[in-house]
N, CA, C and O of each residue as an XYZ file, in Angstrom:
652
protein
N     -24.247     35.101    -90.404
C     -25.434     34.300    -90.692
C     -26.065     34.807    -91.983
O     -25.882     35.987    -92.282
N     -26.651     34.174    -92.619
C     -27.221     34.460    -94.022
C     -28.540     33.612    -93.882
O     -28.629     32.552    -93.263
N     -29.840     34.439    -94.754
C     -30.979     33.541    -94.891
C     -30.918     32.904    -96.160
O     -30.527     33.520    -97.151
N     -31.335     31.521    -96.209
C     -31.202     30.766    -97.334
C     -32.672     30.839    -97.973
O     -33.678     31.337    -97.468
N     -32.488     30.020    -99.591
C     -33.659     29.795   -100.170
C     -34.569     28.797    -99.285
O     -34.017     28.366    -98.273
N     -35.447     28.515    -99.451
C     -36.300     27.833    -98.956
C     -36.761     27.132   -100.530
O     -37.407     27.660   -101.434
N     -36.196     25.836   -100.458
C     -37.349     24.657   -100.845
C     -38.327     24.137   -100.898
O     -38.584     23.411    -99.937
N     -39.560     24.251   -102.240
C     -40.585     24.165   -102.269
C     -41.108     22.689   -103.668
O     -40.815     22.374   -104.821
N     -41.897     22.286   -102.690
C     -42.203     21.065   -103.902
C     -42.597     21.447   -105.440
O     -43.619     22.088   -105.684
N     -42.020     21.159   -106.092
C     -41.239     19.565   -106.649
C     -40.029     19.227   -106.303
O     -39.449     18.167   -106.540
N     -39.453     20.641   -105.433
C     -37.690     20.129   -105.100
C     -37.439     18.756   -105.034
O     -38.002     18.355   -104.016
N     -36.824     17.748   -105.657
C     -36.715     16.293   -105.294
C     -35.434     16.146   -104.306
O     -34.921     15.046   -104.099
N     -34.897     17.509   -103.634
C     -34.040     17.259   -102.110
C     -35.335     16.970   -100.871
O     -35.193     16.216    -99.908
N     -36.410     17.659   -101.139
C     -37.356     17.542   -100.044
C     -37.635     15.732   -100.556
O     -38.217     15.349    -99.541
N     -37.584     14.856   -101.206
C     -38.220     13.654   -101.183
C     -36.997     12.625   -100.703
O     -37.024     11.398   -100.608
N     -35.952     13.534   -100.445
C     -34.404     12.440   -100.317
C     -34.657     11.962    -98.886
O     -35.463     12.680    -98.294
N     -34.075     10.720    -98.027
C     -33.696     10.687    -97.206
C     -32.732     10.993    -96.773
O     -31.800     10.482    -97.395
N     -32.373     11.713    -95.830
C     -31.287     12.896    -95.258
C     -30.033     11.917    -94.995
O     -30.238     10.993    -94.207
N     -29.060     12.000    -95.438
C     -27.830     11.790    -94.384
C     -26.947     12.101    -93.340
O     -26.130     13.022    -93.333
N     -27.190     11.171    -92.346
C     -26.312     11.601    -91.134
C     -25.348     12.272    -91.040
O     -24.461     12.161    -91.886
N     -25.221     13.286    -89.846
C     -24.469     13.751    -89.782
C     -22.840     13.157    -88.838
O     -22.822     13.150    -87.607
N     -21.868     12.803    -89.506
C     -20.718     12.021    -89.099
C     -19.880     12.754    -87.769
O     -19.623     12.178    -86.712
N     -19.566     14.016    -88.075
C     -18.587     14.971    -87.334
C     -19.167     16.237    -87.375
O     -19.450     16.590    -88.520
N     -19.453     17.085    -86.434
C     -19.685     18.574    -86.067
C     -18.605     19.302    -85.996
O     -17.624     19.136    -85.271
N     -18.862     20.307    -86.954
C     -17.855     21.099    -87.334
C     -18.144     22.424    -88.049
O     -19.226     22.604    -88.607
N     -17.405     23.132    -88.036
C     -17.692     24.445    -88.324
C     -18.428     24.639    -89.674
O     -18.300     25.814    -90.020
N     -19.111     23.959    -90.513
C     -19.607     23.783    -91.393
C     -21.226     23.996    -90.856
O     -21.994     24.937    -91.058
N     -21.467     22.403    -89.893
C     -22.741     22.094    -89.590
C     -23.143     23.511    -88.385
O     -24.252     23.982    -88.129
N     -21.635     23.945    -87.773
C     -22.680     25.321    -86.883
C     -22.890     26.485    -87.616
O     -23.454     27.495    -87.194
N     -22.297     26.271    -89.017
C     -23.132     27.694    -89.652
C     -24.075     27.153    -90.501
O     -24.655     27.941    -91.247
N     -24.360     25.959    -90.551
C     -25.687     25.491    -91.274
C     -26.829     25.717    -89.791
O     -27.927     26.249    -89.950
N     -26.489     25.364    -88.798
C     -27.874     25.812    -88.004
C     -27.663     27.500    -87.301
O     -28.129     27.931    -86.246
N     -27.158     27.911    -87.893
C     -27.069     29.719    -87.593
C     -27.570     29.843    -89.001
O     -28.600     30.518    -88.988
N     -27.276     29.494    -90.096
C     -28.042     29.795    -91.181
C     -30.152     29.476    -91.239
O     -31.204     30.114    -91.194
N     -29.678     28.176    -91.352
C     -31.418     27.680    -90.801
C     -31.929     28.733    -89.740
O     -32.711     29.644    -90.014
N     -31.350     28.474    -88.413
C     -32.293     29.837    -87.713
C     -32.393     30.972    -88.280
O     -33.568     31.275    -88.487
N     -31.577     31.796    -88.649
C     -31.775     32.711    -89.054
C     -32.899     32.966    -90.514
O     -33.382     34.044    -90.858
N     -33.078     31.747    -91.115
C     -34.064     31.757    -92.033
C     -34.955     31.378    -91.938
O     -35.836     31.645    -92.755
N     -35.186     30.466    -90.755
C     -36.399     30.406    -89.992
C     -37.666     31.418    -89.314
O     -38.888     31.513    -89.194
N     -36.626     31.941    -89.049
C     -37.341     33.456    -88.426
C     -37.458     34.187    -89.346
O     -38.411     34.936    -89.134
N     -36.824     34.449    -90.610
C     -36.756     35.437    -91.695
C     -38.311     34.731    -92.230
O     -38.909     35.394    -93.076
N     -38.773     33.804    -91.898
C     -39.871     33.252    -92.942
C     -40.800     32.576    -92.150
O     -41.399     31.587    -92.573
N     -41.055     33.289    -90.415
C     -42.220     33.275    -89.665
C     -42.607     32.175    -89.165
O     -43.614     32.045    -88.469
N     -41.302     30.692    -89.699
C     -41.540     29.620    -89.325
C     -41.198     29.172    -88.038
O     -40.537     29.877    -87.275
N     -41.766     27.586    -87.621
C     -41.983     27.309    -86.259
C     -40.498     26.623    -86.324
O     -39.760     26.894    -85.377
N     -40.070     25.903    -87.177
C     -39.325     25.201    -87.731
C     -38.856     24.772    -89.138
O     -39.459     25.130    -90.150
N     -37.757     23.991    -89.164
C     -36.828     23.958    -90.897
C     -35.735     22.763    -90.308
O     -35.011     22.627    -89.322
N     -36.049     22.066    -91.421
C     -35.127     21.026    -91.687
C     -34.108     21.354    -92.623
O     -34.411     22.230    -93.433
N     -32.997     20.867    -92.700
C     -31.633     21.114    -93.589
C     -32.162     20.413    -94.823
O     -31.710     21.134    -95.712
N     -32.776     19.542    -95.363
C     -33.217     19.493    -96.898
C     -34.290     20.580    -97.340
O     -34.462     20.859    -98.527
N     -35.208     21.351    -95.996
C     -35.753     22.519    -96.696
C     -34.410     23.450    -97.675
O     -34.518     23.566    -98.896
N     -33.636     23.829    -97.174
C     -32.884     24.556    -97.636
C     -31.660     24.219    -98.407
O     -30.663     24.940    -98.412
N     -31.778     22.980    -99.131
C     -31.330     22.608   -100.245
C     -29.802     21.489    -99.519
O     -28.888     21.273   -100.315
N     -29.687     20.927    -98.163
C     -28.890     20.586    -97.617
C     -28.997     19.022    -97.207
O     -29.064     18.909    -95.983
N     -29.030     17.837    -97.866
C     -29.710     16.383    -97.313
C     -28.707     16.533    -96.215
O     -27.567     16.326    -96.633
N     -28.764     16.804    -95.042
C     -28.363     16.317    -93.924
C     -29.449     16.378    -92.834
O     -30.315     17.249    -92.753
N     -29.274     15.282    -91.971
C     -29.877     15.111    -90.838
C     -29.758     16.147    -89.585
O     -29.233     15.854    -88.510
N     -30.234     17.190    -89.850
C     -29.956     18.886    -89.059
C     -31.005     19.381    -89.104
O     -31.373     19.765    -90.214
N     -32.233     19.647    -87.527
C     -33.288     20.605    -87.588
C     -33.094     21.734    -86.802
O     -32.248     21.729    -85.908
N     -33.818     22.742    -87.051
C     -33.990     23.704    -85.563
C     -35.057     23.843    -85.502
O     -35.758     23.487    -86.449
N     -35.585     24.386    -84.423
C     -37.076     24.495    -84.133
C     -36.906     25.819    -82.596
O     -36.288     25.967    -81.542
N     -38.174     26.650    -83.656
C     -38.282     28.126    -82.394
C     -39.474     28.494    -81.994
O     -40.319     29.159    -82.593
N     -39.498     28.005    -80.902
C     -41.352     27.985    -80.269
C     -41.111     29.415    -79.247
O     -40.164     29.639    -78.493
N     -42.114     30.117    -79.477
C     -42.631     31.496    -78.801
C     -41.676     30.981    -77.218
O     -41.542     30.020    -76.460
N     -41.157     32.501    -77.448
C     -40.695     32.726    -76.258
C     -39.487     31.957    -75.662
O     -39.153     32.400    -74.564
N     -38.637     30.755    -76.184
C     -38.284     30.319    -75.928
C     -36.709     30.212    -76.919
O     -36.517     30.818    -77.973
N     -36.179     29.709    -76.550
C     -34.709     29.503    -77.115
C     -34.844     28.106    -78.221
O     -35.180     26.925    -78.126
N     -34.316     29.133    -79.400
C     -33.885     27.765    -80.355
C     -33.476     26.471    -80.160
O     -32.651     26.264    -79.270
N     -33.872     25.601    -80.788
C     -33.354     24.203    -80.819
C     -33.053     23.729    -81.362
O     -33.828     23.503    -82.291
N     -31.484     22.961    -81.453
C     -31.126     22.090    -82.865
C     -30.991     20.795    -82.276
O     -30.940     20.240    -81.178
N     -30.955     20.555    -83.567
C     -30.524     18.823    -83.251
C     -29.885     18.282    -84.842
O     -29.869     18.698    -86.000
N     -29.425     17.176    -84.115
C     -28.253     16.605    -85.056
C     -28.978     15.304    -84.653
O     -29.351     14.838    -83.576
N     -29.050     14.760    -86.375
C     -29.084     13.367    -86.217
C     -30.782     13.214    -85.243
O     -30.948     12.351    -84.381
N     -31.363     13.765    -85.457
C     -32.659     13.225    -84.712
C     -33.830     11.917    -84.314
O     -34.359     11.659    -85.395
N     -34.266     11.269    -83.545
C     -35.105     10.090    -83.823
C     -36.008     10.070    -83.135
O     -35.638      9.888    -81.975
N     -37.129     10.172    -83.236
C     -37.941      9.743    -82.733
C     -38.140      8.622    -81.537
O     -38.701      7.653    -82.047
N     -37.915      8.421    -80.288
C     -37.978      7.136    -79.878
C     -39.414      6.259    -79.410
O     -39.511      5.045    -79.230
N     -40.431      7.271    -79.289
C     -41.593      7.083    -78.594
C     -42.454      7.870    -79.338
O     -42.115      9.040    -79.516
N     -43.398      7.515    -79.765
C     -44.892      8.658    -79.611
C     -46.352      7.602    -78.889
O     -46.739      6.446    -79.063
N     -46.840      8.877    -77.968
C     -48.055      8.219    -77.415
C     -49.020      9.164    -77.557
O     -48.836     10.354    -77.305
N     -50.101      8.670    -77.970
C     -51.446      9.022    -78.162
C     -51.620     10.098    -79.322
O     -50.715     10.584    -80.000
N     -52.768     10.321    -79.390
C     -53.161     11.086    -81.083
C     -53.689     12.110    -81.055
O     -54.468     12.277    -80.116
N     -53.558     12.947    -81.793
C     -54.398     14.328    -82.220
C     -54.326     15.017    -83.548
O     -53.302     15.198    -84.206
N     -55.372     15.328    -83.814
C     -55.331     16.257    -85.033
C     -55.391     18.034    -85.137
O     -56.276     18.877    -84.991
N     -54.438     18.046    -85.354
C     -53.647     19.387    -85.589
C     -54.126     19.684    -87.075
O     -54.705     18.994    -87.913
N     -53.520     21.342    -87.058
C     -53.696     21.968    -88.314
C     -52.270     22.337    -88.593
O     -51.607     23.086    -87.875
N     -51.866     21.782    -89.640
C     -50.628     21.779    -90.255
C     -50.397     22.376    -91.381
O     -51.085     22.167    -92.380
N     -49.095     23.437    -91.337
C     -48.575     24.062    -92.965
C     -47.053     23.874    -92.970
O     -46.438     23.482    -91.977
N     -46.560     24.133    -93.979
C     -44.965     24.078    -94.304
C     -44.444     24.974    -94.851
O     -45.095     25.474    -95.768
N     -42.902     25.640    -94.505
C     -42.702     26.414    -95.777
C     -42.010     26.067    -97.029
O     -41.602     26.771    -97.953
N     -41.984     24.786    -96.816
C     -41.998     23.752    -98.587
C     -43.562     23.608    -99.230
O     -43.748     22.941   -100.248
N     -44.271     24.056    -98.779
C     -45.465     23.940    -99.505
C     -46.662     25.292    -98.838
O     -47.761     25.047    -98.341
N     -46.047     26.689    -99.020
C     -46.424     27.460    -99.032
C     -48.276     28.143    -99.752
O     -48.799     27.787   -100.809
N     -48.800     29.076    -98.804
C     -49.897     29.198    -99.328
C     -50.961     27.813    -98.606
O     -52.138     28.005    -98.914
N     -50.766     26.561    -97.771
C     -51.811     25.760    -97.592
C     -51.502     25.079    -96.215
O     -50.337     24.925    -95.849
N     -52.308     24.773    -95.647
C     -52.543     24.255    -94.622
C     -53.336     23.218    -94.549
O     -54.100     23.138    -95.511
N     -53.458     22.226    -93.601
C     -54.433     20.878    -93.480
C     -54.448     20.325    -92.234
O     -53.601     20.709    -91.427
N     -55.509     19.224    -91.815
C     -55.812     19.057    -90.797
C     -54.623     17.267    -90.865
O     -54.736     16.429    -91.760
N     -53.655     17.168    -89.709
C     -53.087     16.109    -89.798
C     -52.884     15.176    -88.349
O     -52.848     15.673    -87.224
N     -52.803     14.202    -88.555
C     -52.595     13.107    -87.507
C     -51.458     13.616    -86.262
O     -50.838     14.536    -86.797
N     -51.207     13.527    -85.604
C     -49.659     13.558    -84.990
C     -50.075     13.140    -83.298
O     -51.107     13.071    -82.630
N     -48.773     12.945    -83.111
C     -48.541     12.381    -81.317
C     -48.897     13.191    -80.347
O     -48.241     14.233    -80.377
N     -50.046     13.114    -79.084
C     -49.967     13.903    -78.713
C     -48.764     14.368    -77.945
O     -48.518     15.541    -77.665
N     -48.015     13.274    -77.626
C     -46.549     13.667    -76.561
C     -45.102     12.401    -77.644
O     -45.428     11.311    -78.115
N     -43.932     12.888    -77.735
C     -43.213     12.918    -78.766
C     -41.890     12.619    -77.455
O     -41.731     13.396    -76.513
N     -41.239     11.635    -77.618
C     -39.922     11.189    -77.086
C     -38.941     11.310    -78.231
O     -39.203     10.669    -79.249
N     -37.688     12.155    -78.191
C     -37.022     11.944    -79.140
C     -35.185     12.313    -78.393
O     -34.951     13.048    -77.434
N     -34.326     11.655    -79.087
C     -32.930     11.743    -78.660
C     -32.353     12.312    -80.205
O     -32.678     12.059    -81.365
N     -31.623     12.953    -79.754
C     -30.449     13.456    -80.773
C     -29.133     14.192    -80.208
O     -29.091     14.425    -79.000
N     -28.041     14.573    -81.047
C     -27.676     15.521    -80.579
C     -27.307     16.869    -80.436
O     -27.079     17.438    -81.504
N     -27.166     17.641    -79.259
C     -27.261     19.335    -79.691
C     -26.133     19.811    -80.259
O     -25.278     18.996    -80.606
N     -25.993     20.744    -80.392
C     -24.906     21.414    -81.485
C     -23.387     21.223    -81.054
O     -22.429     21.210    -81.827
N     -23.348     21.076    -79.644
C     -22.422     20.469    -79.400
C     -21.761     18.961    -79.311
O     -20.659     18.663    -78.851
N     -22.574     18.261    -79.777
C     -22.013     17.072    -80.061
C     -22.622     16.245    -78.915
O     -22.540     15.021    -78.819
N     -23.207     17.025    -78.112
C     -23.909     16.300    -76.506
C     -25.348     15.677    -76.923
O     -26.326     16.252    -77.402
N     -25.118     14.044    -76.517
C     -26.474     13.676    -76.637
C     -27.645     14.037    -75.452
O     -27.736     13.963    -74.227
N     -28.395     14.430    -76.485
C     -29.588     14.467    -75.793
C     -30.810     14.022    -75.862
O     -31.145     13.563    -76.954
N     -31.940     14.023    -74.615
C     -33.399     13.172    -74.734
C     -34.345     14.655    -74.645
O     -33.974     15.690    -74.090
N     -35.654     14.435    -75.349
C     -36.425     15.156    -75.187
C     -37.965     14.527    -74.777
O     -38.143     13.416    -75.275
N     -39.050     15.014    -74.001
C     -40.003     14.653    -74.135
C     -40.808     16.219    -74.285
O     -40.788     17.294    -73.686
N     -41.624     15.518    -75.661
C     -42.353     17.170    -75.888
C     -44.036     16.797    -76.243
O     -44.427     15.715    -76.681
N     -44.748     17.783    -75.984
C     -46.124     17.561    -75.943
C     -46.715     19.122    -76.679
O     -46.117     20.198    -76.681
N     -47.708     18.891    -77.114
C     -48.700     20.209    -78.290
C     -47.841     20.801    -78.916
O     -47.307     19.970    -79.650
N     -47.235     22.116    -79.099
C     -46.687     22.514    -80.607
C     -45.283     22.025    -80.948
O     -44.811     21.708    -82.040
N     -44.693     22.050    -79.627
C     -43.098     21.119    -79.766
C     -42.883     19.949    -80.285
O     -42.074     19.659    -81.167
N     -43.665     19.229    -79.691
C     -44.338     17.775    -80.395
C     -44.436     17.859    -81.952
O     -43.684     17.287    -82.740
N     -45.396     18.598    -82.233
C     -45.787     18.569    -83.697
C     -44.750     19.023    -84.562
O     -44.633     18.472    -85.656
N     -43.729     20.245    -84.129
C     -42.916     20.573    -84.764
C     -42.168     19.287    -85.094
O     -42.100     18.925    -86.269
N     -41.700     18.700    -84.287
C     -40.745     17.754    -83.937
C     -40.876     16.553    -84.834
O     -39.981     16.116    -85.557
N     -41.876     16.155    -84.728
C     -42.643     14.967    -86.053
C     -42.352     15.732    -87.186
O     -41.624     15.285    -88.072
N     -42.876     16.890    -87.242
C     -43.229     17.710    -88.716
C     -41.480     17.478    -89.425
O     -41.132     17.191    -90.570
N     -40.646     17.756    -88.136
C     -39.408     18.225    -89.123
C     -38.452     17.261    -88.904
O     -37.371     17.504    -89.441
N     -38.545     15.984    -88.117
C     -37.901     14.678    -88.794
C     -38.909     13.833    -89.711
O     -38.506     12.806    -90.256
N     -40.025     14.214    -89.846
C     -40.384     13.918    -91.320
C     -39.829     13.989    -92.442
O     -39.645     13.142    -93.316
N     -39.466     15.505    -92.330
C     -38.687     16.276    -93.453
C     -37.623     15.617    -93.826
O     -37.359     15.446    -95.016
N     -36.628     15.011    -92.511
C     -35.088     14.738    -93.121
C     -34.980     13.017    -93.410
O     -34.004     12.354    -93.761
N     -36.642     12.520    -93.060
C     -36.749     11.353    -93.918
C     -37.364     11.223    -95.171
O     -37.738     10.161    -95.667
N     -37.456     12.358    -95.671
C     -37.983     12.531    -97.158
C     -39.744     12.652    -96.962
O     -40.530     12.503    -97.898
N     -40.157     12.961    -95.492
C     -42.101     12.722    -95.755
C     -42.094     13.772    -95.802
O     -40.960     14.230    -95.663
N     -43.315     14.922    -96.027
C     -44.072     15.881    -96.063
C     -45.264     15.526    -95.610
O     -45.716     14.387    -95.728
N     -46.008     16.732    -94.914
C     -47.029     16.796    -93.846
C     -48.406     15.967    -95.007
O     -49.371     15.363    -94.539
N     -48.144     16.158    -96.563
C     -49.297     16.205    -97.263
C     -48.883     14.769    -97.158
O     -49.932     14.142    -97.309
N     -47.873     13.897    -96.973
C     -48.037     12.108    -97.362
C     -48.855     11.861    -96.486
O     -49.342     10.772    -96.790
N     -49.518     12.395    -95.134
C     -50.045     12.242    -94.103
C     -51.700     11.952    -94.487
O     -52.501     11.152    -94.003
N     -51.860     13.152    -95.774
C     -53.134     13.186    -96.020
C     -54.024     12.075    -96.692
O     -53.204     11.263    -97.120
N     -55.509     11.551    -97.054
C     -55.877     10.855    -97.532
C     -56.199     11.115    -99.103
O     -56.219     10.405   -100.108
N     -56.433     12.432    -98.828
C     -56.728     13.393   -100.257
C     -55.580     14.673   -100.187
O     -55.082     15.236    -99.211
N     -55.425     14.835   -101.356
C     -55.101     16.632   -101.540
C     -56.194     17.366   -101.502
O     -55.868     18.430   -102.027
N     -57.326     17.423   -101.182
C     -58.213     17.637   -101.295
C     -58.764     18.281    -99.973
O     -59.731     19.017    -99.781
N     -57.585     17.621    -98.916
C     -57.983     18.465    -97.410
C     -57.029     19.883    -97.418
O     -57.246     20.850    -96.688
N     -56.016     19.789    -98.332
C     -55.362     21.098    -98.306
C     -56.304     22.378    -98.633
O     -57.210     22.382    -99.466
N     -55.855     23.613    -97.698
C     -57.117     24.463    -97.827
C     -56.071     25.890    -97.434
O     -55.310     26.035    -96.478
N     -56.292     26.547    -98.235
C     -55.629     27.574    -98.364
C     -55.887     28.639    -97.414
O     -56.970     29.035    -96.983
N     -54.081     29.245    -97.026
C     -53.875     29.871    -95.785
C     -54.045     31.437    -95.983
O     -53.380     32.046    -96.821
N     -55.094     32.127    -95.055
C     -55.908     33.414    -95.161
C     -54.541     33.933    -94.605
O     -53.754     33.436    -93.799
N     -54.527     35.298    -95.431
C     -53.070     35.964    -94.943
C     -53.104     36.670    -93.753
O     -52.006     37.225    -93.716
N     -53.509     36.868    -93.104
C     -53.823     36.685    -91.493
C     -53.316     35.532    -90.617
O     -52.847     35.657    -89.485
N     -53.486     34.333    -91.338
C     -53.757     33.347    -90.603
C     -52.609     33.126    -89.524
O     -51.522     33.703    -89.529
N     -53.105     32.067    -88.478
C     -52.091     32.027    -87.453
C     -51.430     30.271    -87.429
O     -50.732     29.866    -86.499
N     -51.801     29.446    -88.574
C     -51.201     28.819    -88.365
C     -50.263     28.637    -88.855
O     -50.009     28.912    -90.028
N     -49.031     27.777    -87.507
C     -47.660     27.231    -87.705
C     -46.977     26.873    -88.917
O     -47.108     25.737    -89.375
N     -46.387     27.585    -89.379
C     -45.621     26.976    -90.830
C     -43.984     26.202    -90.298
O     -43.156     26.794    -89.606
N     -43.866     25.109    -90.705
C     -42.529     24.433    -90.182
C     -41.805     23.857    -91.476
O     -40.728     23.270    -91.371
């Protein structure tokens, strides 16, 4: 496993829409052993494969205490109801903001093995989950915003989620 660069705006891979992933193969399982492993190297909740310079449709996501998650090919199928969260990225390092998102998140994809799967996720799983098929459709948490102007810079202490 190796930690990769991390992609930071103006990268114009973070504005691409991602392409699917066709066949799983020993390629795409050391792209999500790579991603995790640079995920955690960089305190994040989560990372999309265009963070790290890769347009494919490939996230992982590592919530406290719990076992990594990938997915292939991800979609959204459902979101119900609303909340505003405090959101950062590590494509746009140094800031944080207050953003829209679902409070509970239906999504299918599949896991590393090629097995489809359904998820229903609610508070930080949720948000990850939006946050980082955003990513592999080319959005960032800031298209969310009305201003740049709500971005507000992250106290090095701070405890919020970078994805």
């Amino acid at each position: 496993m190796a930690v990769l660069a991390i992609r930071t705006l103006p990268d114009p891979v973070l504005r691409q829409k991602a392409k699917r992933v066709k066949s799983i193969d020993k390629s795409i399982y050391k792209l999500i052993n790579d991603m995790v492993e640079t995920m955690h190297s960089a305190s994040g909740v989560g990372l999309a494969a265009p963070q790290v310079g890769v347009p494919l449709r490939v996230i992982v996501i590592g919530m406290p205490e719990e076992e990594e998650l990938a997915l292939i090919n991800p979609q959204i199928v459902r979101r119900t109801g609303e909340r505003l969260v405090n959101e950062g990225c590590l494509s746009i390092p140094g800031y944080f903001a207050p953003v829209q998102r679902a409070e509970v998140v239906r999504v299918k994809g599949l896991d590393r093995t090629g097995k489809e799967i359904r998820l229903r996720a609610d508070e930080l799983l949720a948000q990850a989950l939006e946050h980082e098929i955003d990513h592999i459709n080319g959005v960032l948490y800031v298209d969310h915003l009305e201003s740049m102007d709500e971005l507000q810079p992250v106290e090095p202490a701070s405890n919020e989620p970078m994805a």
